[in-house]
C-alpha positions in Angstrom: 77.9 -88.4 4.0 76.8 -85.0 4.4 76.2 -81.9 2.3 78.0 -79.3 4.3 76.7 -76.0 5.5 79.8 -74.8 3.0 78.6 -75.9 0.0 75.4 -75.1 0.5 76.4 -71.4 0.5 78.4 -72.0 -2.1 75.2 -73.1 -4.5 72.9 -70.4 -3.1 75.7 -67.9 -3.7 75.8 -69.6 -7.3 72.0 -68.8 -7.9 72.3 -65.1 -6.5 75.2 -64.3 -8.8 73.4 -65.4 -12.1 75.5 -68.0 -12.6 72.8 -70.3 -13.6 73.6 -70.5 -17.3 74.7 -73.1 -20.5 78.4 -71.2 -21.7 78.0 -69.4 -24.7 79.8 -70.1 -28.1 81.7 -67.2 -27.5 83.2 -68.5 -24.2 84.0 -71.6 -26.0 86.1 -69.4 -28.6 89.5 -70.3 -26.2 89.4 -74.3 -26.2 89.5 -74.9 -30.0 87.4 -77.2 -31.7 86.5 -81.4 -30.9 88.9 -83.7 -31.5 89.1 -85.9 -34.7 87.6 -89.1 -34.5 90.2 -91.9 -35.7 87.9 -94.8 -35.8 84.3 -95.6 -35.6 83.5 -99.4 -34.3 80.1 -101.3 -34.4 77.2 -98.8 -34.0 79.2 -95.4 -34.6 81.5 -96.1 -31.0 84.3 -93.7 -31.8 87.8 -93.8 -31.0 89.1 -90.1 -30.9 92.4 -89.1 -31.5 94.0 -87.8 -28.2 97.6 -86.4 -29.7 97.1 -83.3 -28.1 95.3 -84.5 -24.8 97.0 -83.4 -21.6 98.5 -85.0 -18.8 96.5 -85.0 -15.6 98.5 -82.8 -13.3 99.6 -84.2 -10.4 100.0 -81.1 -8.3 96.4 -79.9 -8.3 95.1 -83.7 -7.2 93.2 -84.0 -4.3 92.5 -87.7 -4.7 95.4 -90.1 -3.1 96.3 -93.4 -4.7 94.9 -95.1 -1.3 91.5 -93.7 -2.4 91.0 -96.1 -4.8 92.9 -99.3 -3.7 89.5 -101.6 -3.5 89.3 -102.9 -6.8 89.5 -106.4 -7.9 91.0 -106.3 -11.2 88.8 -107.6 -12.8 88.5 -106.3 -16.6 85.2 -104.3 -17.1 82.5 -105.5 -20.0 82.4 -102.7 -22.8 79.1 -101.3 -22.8 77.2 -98.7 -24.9 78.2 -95.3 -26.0 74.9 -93.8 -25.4 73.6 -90.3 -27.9 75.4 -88.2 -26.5 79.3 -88.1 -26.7 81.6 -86.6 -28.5 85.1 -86.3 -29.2 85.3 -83.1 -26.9 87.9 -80.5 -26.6 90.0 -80.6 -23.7 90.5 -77.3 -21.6 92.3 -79.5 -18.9 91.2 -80.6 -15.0 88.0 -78.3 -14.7 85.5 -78.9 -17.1 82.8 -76.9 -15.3 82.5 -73.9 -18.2 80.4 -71.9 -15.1 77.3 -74.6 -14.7 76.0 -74.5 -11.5 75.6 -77.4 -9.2 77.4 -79.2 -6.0 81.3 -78.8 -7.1 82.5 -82.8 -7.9 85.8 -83.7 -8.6 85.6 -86.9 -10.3 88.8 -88.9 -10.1 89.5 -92.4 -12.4 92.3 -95.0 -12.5 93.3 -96.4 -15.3 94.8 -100.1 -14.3 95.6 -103.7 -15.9 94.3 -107.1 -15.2 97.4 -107.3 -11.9 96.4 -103.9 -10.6 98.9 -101.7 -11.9 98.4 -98.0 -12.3 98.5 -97.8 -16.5 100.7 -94.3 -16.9 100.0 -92.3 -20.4 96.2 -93.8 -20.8 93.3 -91.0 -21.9 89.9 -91.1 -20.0 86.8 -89.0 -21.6 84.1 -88.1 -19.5 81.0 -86.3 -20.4 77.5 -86.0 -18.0 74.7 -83.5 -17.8 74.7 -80.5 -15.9 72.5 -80.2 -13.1 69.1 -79.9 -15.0 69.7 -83.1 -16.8 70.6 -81.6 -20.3 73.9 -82.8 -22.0 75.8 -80.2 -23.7 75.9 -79.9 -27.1 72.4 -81.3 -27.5 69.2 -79.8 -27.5 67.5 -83.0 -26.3 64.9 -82.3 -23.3 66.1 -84.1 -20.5 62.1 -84.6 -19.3 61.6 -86.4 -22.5 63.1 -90.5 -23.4 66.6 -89.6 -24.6 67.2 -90.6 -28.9 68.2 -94.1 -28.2 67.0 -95.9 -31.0 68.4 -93.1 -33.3 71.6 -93.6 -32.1 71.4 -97.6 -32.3 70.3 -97.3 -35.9 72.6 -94.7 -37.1 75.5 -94.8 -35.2 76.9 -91.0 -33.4 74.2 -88.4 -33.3 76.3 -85.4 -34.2 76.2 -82.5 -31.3 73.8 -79.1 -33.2 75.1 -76.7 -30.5 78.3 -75.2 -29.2 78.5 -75.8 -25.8 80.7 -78.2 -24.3 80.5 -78.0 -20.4 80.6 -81.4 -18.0 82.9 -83.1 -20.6 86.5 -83.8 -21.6 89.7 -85.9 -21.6 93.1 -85.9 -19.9 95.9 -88.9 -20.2 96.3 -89.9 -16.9 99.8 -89.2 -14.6 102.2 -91.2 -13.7 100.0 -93.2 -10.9 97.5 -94.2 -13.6 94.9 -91.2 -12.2 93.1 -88.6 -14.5 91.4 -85.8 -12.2 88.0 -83.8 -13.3 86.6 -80.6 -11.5 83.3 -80.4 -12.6 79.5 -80.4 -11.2 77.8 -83.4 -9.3 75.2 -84.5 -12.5 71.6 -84.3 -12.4 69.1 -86.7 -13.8 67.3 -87.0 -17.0 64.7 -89.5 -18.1 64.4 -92.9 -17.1 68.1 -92.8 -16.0 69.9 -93.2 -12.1 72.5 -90.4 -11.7 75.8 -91.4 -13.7 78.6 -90.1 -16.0 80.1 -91.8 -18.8 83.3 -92.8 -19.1 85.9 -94.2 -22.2 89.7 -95.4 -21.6 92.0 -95.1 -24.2 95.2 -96.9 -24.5 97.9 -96.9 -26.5 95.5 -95.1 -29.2 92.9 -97.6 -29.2 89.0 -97.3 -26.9 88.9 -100.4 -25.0 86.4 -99.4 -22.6 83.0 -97.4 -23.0 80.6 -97.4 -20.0 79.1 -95.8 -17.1 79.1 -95.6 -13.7 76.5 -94.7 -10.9 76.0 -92.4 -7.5 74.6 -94.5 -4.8 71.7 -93.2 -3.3 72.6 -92.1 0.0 74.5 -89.1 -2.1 72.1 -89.0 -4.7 69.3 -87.5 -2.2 71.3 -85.7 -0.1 72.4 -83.5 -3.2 68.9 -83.5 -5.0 67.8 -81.5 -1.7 69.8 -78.7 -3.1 69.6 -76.0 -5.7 69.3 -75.9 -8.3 68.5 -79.7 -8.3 65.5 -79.4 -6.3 63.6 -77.1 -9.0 60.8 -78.8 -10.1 60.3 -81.5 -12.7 57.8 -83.1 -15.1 59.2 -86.3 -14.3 60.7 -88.5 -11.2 64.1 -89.2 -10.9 64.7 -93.1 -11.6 66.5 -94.6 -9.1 66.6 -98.3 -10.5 69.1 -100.2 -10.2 71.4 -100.8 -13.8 74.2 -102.7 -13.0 76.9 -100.8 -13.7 80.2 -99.7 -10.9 79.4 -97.3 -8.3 81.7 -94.0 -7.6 83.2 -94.1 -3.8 82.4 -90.8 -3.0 83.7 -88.9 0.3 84.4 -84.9 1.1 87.9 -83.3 0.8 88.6 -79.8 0.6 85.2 -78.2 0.6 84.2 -80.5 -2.5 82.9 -84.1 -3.1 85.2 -86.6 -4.5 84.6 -89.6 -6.4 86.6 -92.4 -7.3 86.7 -95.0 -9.5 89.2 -98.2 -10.4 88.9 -99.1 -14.0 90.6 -102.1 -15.5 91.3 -102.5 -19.0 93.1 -104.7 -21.5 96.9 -103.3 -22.3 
């Protein structure tokens, strides 16, 4: 895959506009506040409540249901939460709040253990922007994330407003819940992922994570404003957790991802 001429103009075009900037509180005024949390599991994993979620809208998709297609039904292990989430708002497909960084639309199917698209579910994502900071935290991305904090006490609670590169949607009526966002960057000790929960029928049954492979991964860290530099090197160890399938369509990347879950 390659980073088209395109997009490249489109980042540089990004920098020369000033657009390189974490939204305000003010421009947060229009979403509303996080969603409740309706249940906390073992170490502060949180259920949220998704009443007023929306669906995933079908007419703006660019990802097909033959995009996915390659999974093996197999149910997914639950895995950890990580510092960092929250029950965000959810200001619908683009979740991008003006952070600069290679355009990614991040498409995920919900489906059960025969394959089936699961209608009505609500994915969360959240991932850092494209200098490795998670919004909402002040955490320096060049510094080992709060790990052990978050093991011992559960949720670390977000100390600032912003809320870009995260968000829900239920997914449509072919099991798919479609993010406009920004390809993430990398913070310490970490490969280049975004998190990921599945709700269904009001309960989180999934928590994890899933990877870029590296043949993207460099291609995009070429470009700005990823290729500013860094106190630290970008890990690129191997963690064991699902890859994206990730091709270009309409000007953007898209990435793809099967999840099974329980129903």
């Amino acid at each position: 895959m390659s980073i088209t001429r395109r997009q490249g103009l489109i980042l540089g075009a990004s920098g020369l506009l000033g657009l390189t900037k974490f939204a305000t509180a003010s421009e947060m005024d229009g979403i509303g506040p996080n969603r409740g949390v309706l249940d906390k599991a073992w170490r502060g994993k949180q259920t949220c409540i998704n009443t007023d979620v929306p669906v995933s809208a079908i007419d703006t998709r660019i990802s097909q249901s033959q995009d996915f297609g390659e999974s093996t039904c197999q149910m997914l292990e639950d895995s950890f939460e990580g510092p960092y989430f929250t029950c965000a708002p959810t200001p619908g497909k683009d979740i991008t709040y003006g952070e600069p960084g290679m355009p990614l639309t991040v498409a995920i199917r919900l489906i059960d253990g025969n394959c089936q698209p699961i209608p009505g579910g609500v994915v969360d994502i959240w991932a850092c922007n494209a200098s490795g900071y998670y919004s909402g935290y002040g955490f320096s991305p060049d510094e080992s994330p709060p790990m052990v904090r978050a093991i011992m006490f559960g949720h670390i609670e977000p100390d600032r407003a912003q809320r870009f590169c995260r968000g829900a949607l239920r997914t449509d009526a072919d099991g798919i819940a479609e993010f406009d966002t920004v390809y993430p960057g990398f913070y310490y000790s970490q490969p280049i992922h975004i998190h990921f929960k599945a709700h269904v029928s009001g309960k989180n049954l999934l928590t994890s994570q899933a990877n870029f492979s590296e043949g993207i991964n460099e291609q995009v860290m070429q470009t700005s404003p990823y290729s500013g530099p860094r106190p630290i090197k970008r890990s690129v160890k191997n963690t064991g957790f699902l890859k994206f399938k990730v091709q270009e369509r309409g000007g953007r990347l898209l990435a793809v991802l099967d999840l099974a879950v329980p129903t």
